[in-house]
N, C-alpha and C positions, 0 to 999 in steps of 0.2 A: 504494500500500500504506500503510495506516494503522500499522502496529504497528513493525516493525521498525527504522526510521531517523524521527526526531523529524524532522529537517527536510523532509522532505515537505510542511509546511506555513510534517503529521501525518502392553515386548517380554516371554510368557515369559521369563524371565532367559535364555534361549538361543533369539533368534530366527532365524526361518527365513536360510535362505543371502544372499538378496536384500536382505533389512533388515538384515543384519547384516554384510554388504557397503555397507550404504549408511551404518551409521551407524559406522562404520570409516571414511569417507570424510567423512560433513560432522560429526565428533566430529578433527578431523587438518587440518594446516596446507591451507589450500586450493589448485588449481592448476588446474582446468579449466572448460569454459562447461558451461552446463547442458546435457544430451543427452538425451533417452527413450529411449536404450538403453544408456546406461550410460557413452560413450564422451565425450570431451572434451576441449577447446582450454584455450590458455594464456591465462593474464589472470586468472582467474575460477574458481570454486567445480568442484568435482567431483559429479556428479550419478547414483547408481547406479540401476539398476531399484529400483523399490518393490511389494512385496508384499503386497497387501492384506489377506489372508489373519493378518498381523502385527499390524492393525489394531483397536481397539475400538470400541465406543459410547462417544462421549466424553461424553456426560453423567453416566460414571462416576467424570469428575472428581478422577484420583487423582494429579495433581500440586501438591501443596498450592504452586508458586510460580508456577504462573498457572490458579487455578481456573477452573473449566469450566460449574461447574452453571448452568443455565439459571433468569433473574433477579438474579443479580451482576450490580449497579453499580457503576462507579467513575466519580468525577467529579474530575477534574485543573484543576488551570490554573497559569497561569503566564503569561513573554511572552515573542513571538519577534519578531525585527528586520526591519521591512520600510522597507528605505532605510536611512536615517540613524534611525529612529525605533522605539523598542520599542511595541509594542503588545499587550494587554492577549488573553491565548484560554483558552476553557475547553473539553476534550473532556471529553463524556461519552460512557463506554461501556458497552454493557450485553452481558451473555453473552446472547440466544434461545431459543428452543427449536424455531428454523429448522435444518435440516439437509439437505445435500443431498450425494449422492454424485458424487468427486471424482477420475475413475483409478480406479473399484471401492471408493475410502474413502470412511466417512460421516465429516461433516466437517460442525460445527457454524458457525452464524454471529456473531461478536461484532461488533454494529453501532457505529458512531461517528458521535458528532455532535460538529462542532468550532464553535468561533463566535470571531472575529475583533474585540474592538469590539464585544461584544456581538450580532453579525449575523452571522448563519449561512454559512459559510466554505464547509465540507467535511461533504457525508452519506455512508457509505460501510459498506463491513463487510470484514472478515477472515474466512478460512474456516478453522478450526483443527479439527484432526484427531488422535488418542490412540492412542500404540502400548502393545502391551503391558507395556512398563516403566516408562510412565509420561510419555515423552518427548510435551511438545506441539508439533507440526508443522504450519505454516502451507503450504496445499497453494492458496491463490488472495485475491484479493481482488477488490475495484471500490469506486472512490471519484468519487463528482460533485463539482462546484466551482457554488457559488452567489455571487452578486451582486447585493446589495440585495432579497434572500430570492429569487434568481429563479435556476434553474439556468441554468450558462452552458457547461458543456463534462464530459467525463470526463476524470479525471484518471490514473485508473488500472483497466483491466478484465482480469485474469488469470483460469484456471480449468486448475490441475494441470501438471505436468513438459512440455516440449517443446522446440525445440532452443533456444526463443530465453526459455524460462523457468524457474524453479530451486522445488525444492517440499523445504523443511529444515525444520531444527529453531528452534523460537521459544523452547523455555524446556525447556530438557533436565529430567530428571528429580532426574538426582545430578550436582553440580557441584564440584569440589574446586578447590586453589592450582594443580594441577597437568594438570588437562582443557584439550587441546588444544584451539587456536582450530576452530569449527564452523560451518558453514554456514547461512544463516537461510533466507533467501530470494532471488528475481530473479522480478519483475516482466517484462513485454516490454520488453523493451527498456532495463531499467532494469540498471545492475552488479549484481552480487550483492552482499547484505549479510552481513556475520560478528560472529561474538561470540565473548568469551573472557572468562575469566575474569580481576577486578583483587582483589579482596579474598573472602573467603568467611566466614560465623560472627561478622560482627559487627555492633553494634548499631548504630542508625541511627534517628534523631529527622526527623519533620514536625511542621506543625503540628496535623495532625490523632493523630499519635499517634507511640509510639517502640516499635520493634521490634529482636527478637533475631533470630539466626542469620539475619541479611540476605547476597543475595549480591551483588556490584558485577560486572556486566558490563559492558565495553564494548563497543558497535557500532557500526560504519560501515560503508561500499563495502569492499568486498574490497582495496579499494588505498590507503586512507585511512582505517583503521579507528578511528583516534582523532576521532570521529564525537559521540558520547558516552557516559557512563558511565550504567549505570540499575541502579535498586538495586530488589531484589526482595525481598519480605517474605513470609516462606510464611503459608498462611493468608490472604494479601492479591492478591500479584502487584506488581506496579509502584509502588512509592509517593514514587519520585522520579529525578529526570530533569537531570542537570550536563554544560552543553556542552563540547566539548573541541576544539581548536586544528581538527580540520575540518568544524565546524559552522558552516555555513552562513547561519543565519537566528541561531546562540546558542540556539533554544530552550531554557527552564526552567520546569518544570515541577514540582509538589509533588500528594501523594493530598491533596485537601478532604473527601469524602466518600465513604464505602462502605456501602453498606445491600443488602439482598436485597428486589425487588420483589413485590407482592403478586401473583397468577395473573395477572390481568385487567390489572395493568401490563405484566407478563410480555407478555399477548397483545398490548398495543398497540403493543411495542416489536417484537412479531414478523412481526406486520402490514408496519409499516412496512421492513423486510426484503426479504418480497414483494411490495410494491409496488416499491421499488427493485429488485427483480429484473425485474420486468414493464418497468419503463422502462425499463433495462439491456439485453435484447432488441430496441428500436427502436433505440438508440443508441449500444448495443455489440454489433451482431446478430454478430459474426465469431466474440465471445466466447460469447454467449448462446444466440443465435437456436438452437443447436440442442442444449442444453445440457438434460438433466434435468430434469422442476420438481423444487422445493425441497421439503421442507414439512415443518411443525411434528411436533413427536414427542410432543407433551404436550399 
C-alpha cells in the first residue's frame, strides 16, 4: 500500500445502517481483525459490512483534504534510511480517470511513482472510493518493486474487505481535536493502519507554499501508531510528512509541486494504470486474475 504508512518504502448526512455501523467503528478506538461480515479478533481494527449503495462517483471530489479529480498531481520528496544511510526519493502521484468496481464500489485509481536515487523504486496505485459525506476510503491497492529500472517482485496486491484485509477511511471528511482514532486500512497480511487526530486549524509552511486550517494526523500499525504525523492542506491533501519514534526507515517528506494535468497527460498517466493492471493479472493472478476490468470514465 502506497498511501497510508510512509514507511513502506511508500454519506447522506444519515447513512444507510451498514455504513453507518461501519463508520461508528473505524471513526472509535480500534479492537478487531478485519472480517467481511462484520465480525472480529483482537489485535486489530474492527471491520463492519459496507454498503454500496452509500457510495458515490468519486470524481465528485468533495473532500477538499484529499482531492479526487482526475489529473491532480502531486510531487513529494524527501529521504528515507536505508542502512546507516539516508537516501534521497521522490513520489509522484497522480489522481486517473481509471476506475474500477471494488465490493459493488466504484473506486478511483491514484497511481504512484517512487524513485530511490533517482531510479525507479516502487510503481503502484491506490484505489480510493467516496461516501456520501464526503469521507475518502481506500478499499485496495498493488504496488511492484523495480531494480535498476527492471521489475523485480510485488510488493503489495489487495482488492476490497476479506478476512485477512481491512477497506477504511484515508482522509475522513470533518476532522476535529476530538474524533476518535479510525481505521485506514490492512493490506494481506499486512497490520492494520490508524489515524487520529494531533493538531487541527493551523497553519503550516513548505517550501512550496504555506497553508491554513491544516490538519496533523498521525499514523501507524494499529499497535505503534506513533508511525508519523502528516499534515493535510484542504485544497491540497498531503503537503508534508514528520517521522515519529516508530518509523522505521524516518521517512521525510515535503509537497514540491502541485499542478493539474493537461487531458492527454491525464491519458498517459491512465494508460499506464492499465497496463499495471494487465501485469498484475500474470503476477498477482489470486488478486487479479479474476477481478473486473478497470476502465477510464473520461
Amino acid at each position: 500500500m502506497t498511501h497510508p504508512v510512509a514507511d513502506r518504502v511508500p454519506s447522506k448526512l444519515t447513512l444507510g445502517v451498514a455504513v453507518t455501523t461501519a463508520l461508528v467503528c473505524l471513526l472509535s478506538a480500534c479492537g478487531g481483525t478485519a472480517t467481511s461480515d462484520g465480525k472480529s479478533q483482537a489485535g486489530a481494527c474492527t471491520q463492519a459490512e459496507i454498503d454500496p449503495a452509500s457510495f458515490v462517483d468519486p470524481t465528485r471530489d468533495t473532500n477538499p483534504y484529499h482531492p479526487l479529480k482526475p489529473g491532480m498531481q502531486w510531487v513529494r520528496g524527501g529521504t528515507t534510511e536505508v542502512g546507516s544511510r539516508k537516501v534521497p526519493f521522490t513520489v509522484t502521484s497522480t489522481m486517473t480517470d481509471v476506475v474500477r468496481q471494488i465490493d459493488g464500489v466504484p473506486a478511483i485509481a491514484m497511481l504512484d511513482e517512487s524513485t530511490d536515487a533517482g531510479e525507479v523504486a516502487e510503481v503502484g496505485m491506490d484505489y480510493l472510493a467516496l461516501d456520501k459525506d464526503g469521507n475518502v476510503w481506500i478499499f485496495g491497492g498493488y504496488t511492484e518493486a523495480y531494480e535498476g529500472g527492471q521489475f523485480t517482485d510485488v510488493e503489495s496486491a489487495w482488492l476490497g474487505a476479506s478476512d485477512s484485509t481491512l477497506v477504511g477511511i484515508l482522509a475522513p471528511a470533518k476532522v476535529t481535536a476530538d474524533t476518535p482514532q479510525w481505521c485506514i486500512s490492512a493490506a494481506d497480511g499486512e497490520k492494520p493502519s490508524v489515524g487520529k487526530p494531533v493538531e487541527v486549524g493551523v497553519k503550516h509552511c513548505v517550501k512550496f507554499g504555506c497553508y491554513k486550517d491544516v490538519r496533523v494526523v498521525q499514523e501507524g500499525e494499529v499497535d505503534a501508531p506513533d508511525n508519523e504525523n502528516k499534515y493535510y492542506a484542504p485544497g491540497v491533501g498531503v503537503i508534508d510528512n514528520v517521522p515519529l519514534d516508530a518509523s522505521l526507515h524516518q521517512d521525510t517528506f515535503q509537497l514540491l509541486n502541485f499542478i493539474e494535468l493537461t487531458p492527454s497527460g491525464t491519458a498517459r498517466k491512465s494508460k499506464l494504470v492499465l497496463d499495471l493492471e494487465a501485469h498484475a493479472r500474470t503476477v498477482a493472478p489470486d488478486v487479479f486474475a479474476d477481478a473486473p476490468d478497470a476502465k477510464r470514465v473520461r
